[in-house]
PDB file with SEQRES, HELIX, SHEET and CRYST1 records, atoms N, CA, C and O in Angstrom:
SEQRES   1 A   51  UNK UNK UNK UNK UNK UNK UNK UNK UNK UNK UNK UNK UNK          
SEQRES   2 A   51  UNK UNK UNK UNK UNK UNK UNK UNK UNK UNK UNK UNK UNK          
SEQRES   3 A   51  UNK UNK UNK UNK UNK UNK UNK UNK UNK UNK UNK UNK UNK          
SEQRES   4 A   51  UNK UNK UNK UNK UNK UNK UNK UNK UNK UNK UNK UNK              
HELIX    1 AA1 UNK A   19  UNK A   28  1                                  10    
HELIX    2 AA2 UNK A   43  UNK A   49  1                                   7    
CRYST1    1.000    1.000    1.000  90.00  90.00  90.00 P 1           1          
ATOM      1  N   UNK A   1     -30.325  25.126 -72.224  1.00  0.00           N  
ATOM      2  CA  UNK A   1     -30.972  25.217 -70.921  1.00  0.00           C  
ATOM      3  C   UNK A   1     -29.949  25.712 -69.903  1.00  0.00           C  
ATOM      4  O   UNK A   1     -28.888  25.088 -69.866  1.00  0.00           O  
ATOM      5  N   UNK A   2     -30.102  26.688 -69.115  1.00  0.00           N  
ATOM      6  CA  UNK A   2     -29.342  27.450 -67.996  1.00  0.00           C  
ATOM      7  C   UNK A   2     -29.249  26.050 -66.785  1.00  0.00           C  
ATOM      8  O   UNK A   2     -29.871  24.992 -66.882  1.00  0.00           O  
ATOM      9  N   UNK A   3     -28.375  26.407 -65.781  1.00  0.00           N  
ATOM     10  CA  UNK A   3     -27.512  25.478 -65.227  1.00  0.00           C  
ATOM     11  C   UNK A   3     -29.038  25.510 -64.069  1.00  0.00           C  
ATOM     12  O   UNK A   3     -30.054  26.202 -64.001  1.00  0.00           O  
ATOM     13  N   UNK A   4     -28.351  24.122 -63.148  1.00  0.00           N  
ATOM     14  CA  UNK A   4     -30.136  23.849 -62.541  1.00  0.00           C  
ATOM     15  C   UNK A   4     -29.004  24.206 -61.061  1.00  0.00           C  
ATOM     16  O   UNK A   4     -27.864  23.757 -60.944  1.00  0.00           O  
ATOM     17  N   UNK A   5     -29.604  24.974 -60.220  1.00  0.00           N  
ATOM     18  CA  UNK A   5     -29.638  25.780 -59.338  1.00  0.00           C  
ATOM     19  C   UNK A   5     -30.022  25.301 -57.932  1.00  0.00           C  
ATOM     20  O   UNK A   5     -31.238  25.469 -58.023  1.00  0.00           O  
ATOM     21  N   UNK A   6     -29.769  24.673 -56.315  1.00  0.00           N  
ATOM     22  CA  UNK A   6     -30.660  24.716 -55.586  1.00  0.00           C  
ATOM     23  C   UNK A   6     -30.429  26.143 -55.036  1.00  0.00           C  
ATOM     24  O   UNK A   6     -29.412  26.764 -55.345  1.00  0.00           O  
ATOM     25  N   UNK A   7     -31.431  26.696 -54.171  1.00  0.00           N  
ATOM     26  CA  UNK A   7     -31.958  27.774 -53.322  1.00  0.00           C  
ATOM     27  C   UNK A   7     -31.664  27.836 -52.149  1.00  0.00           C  
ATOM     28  O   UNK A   7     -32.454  27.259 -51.403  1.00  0.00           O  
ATOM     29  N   UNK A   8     -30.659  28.411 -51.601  1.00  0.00           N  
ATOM     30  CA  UNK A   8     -30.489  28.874 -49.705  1.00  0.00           C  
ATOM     31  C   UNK A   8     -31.111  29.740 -49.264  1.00  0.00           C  
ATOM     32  O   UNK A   8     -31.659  30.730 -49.749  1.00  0.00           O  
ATOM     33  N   UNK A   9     -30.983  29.212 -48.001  1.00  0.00           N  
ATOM     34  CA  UNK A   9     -31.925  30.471 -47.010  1.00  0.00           C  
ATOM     35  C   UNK A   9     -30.916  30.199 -45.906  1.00  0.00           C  
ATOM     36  O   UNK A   9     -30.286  29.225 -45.493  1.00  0.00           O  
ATOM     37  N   UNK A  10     -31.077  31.859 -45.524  1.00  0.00           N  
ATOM     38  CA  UNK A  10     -30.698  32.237 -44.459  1.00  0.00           C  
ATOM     39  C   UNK A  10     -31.294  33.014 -43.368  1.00  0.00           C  
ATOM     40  O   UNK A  10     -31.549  34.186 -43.647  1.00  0.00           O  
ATOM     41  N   UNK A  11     -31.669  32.457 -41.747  1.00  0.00           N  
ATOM     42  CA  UNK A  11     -32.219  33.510 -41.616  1.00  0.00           C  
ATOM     43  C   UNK A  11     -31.065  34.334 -40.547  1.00  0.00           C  
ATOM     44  O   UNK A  11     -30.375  33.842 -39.654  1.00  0.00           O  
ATOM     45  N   UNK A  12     -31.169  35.947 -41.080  1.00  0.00           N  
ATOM     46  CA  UNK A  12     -30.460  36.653 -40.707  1.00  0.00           C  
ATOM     47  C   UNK A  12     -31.058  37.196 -39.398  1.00  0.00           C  
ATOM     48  O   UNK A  12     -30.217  37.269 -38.501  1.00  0.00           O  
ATOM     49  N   UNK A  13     -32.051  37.515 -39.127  1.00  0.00           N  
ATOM     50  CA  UNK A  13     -32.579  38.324 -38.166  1.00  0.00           C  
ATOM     51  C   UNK A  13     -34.145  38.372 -38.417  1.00  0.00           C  
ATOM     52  O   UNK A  13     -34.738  38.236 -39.487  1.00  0.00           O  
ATOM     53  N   UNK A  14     -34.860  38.693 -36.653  1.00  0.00           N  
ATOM     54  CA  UNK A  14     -36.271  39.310 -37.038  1.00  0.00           C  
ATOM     55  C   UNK A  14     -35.826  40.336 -36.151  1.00  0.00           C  
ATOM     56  O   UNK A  14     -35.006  41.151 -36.572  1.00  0.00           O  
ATOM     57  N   UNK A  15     -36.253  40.409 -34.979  1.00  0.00           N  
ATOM     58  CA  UNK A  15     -36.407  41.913 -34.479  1.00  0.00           C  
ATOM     59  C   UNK A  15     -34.827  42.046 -33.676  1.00  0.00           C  
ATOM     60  O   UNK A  15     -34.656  42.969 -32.880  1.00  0.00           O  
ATOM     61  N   UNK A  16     -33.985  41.292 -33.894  1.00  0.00           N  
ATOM     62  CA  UNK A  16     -32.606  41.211 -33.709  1.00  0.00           C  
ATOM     63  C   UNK A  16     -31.875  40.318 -34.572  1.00  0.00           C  
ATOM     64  O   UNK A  16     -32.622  39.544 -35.169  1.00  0.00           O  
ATOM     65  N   UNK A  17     -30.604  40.177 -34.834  1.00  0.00           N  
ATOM     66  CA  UNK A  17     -29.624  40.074 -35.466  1.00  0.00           C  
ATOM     67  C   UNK A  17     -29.616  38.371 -35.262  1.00  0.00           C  
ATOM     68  O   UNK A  17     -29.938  38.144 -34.095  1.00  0.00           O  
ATOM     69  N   UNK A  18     -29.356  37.110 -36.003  1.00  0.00           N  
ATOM     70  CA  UNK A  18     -29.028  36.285 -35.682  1.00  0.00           C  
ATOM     71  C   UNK A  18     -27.607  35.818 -36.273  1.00  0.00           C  
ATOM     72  O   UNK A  18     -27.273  35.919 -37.453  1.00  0.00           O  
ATOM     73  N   UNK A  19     -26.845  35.294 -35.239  1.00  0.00           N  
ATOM     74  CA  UNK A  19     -25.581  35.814 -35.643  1.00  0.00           C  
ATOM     75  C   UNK A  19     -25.044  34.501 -36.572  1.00  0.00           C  
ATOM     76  O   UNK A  19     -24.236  34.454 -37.500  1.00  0.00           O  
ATOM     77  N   UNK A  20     -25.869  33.437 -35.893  1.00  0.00           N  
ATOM     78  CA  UNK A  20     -25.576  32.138 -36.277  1.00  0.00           C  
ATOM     79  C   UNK A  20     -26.090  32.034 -38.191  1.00  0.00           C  
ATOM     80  O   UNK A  20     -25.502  31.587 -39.176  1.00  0.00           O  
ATOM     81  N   UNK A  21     -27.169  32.560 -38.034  1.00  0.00           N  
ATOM     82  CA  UNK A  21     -27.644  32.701 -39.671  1.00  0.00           C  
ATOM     83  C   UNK A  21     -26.320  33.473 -40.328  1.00  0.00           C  
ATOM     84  O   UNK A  21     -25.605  33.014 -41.219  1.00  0.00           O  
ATOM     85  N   UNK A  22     -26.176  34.749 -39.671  1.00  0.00           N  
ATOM     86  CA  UNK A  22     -25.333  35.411 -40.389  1.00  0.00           C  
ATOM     87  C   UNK A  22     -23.907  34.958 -40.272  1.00  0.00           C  
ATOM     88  O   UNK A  22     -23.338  35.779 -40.992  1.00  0.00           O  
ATOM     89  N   UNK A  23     -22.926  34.105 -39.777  1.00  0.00           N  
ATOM     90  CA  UNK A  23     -22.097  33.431 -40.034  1.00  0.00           C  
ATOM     91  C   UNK A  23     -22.042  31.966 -40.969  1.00  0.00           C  
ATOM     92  O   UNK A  23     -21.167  31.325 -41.551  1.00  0.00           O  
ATOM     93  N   UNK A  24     -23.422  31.858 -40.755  1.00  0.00           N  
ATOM     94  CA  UNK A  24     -23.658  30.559 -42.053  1.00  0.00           C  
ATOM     95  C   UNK A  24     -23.324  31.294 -43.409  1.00  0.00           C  
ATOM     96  O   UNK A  24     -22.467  30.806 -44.146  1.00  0.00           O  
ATOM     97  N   UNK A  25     -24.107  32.682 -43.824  1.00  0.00           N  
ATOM     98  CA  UNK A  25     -24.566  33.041 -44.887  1.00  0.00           C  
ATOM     99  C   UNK A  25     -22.861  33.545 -45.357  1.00  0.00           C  
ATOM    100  O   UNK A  25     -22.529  33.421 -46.535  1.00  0.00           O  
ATOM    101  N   UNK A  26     -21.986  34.038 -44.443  1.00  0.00           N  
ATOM    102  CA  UNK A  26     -20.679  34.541 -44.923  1.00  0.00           C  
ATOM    103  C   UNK A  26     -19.801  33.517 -44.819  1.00  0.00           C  
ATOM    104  O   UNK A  26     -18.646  33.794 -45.144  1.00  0.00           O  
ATOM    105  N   UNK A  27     -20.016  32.421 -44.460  1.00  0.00           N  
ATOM    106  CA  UNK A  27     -19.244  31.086 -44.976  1.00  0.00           C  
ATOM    107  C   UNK A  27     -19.971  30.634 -46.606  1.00  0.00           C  
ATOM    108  O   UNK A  27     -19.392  30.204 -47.603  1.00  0.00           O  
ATOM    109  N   UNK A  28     -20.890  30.817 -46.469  1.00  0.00           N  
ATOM    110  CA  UNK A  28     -21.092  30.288 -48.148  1.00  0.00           C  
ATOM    111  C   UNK A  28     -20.894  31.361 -48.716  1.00  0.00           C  
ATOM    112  O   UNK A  28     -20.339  30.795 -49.657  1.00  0.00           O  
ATOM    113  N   UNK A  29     -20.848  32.335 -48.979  1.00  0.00           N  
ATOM    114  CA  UNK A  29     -20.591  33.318 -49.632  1.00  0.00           C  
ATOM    115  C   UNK A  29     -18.854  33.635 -50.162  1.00  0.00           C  
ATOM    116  O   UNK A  29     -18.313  34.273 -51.065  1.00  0.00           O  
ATOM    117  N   UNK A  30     -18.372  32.691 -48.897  1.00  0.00           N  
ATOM    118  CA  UNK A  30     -16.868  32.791 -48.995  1.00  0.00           C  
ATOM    119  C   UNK A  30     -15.720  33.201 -48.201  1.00  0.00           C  
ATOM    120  O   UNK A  30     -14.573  32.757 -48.252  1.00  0.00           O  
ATOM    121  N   UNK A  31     -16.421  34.543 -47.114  1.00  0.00           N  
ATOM    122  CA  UNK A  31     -16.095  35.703 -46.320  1.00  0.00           C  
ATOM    123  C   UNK A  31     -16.128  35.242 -45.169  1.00  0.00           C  
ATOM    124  O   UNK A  31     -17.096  35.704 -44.566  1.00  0.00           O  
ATOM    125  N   UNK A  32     -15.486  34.493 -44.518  1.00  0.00           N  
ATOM    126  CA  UNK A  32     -16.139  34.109 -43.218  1.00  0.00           C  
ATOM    127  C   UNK A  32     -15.488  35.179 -41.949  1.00  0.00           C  
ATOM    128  O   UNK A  32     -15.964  35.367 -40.829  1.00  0.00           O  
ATOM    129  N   UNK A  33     -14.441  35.688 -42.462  1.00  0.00           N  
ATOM    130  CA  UNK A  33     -14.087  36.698 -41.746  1.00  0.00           C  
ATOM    131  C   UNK A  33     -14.500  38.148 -41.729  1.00  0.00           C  
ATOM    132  O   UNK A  33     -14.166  39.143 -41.085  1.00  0.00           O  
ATOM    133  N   UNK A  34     -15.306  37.891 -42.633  1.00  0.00           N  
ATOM    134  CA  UNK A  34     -16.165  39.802 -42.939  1.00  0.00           C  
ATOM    135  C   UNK A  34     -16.517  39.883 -41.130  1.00  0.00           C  
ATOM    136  O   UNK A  34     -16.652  38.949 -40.339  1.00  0.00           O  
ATOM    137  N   UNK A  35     -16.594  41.411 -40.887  1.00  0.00           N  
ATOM    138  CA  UNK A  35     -16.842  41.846 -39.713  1.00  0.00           C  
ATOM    139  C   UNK A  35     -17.316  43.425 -39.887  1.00  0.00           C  
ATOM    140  O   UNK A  35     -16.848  44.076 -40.821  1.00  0.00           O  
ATOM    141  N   UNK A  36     -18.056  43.893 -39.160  1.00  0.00           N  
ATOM    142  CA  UNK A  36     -18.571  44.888 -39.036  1.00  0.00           C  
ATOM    143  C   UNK A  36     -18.747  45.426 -37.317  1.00  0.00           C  
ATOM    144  O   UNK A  36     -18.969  44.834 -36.261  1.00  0.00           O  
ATOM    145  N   UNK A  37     -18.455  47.226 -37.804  1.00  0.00           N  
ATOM    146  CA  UNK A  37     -18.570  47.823 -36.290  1.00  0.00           C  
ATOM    147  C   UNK A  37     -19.964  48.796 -36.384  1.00  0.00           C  
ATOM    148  O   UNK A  37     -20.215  49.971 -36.115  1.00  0.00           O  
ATOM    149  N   UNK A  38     -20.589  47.846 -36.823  1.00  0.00           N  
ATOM    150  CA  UNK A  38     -22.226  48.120 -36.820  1.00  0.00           C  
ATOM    151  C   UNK A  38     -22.460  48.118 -34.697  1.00  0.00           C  
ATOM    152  O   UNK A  38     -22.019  47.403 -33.797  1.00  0.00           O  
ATOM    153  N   UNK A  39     -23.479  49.478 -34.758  1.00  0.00           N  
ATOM    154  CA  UNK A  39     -23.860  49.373 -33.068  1.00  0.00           C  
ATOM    155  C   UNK A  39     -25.261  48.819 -32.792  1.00  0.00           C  
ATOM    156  O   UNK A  39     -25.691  48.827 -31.639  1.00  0.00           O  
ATOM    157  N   UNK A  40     -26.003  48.327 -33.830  1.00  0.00           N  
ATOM    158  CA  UNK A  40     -27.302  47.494 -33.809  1.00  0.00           C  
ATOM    159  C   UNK A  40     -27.872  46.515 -34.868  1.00  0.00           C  
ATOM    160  O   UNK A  40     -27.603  46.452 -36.068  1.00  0.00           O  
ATOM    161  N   UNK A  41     -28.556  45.915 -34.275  1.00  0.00           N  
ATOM    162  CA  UNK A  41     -28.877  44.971 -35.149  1.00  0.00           C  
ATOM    163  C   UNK A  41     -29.274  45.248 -36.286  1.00  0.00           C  
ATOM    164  O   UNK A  41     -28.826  44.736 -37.311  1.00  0.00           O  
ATOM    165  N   UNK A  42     -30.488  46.400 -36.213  1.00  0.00           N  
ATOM    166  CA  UNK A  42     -30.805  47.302 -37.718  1.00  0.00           C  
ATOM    167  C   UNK A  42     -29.405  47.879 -38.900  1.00  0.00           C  
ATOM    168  O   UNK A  42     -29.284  47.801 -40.123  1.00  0.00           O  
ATOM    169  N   UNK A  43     -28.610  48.396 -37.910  1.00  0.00           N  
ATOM    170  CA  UNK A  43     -27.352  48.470 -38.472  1.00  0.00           C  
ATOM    171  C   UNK A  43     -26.545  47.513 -39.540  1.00  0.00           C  
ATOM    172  O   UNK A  43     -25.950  47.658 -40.608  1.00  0.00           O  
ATOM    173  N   UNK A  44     -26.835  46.571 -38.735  1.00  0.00           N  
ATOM    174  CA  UNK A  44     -25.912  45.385 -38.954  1.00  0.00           C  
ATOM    175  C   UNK A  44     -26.044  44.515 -39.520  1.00  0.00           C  
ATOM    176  O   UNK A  44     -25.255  43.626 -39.839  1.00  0.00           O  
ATOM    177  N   UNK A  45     -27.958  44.802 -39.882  1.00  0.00           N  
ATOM    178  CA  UNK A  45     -28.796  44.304 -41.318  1.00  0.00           C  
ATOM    179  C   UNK A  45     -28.818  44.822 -42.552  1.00  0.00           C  
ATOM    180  O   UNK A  45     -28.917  44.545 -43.748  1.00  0.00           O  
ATOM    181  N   UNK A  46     -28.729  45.392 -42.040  1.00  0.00           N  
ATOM    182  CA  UNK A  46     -28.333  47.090 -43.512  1.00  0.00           C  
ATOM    183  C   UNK A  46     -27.834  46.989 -44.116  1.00  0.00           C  
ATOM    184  O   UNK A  46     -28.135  47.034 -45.308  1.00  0.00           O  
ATOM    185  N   UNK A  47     -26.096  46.665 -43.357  1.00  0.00           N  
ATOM    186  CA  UNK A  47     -25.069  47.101 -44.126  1.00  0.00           C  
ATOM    187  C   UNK A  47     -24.862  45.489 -44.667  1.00  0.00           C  
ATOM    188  O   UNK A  47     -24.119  45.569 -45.645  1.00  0.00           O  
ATOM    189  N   UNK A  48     -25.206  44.132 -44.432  1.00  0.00           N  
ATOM    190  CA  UNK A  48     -25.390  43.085 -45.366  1.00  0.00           C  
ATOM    191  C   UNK A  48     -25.819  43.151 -46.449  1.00  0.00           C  
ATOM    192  O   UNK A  48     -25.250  42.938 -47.520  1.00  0.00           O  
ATOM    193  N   UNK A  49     -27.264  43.570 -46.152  1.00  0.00           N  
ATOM    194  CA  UNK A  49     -28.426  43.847 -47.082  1.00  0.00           C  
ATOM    195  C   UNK A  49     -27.545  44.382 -48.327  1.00  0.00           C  
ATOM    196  O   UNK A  49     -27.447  43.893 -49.453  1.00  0.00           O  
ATOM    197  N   UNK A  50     -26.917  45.565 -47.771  1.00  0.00           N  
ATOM    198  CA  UNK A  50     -26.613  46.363 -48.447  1.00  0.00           C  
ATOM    199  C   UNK A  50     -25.228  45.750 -49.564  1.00  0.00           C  
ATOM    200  O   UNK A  50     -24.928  46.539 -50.460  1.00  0.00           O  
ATOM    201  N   UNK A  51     -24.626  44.743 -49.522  1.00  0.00           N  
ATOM    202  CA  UNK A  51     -24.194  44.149 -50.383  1.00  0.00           C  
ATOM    203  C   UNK A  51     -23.809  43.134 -50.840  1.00  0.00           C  
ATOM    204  O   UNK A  51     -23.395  43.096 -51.999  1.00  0.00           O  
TER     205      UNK A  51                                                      
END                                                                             
């Protein structure tokens, strides 16, 4: 049997960026210093999203 798992959520943004989600989500992840010179929020969802 595979290892038992709980589930996070984060919320990152709706029609803007939440910064507080997104500093939660890069403390658990490990990164708490990741930073980006994203110029919008769409931007700045993206390039998370994106990895």
């Amino acid at each position: 049997m595979g290892a038992v798992v709980e589930p996070k959520v984060f919320l990152l943004g709706e029609t803007q960026a939440n910064q507080e989600g997104i500093n939660q989500l890069l403390e658990h992840l490990g990164v708490p210093d990741w930073s980006s010179d994203a110029e919008s929020s769409a931007e700045l969802l993206t390039e998370i999203y994106g990895r």
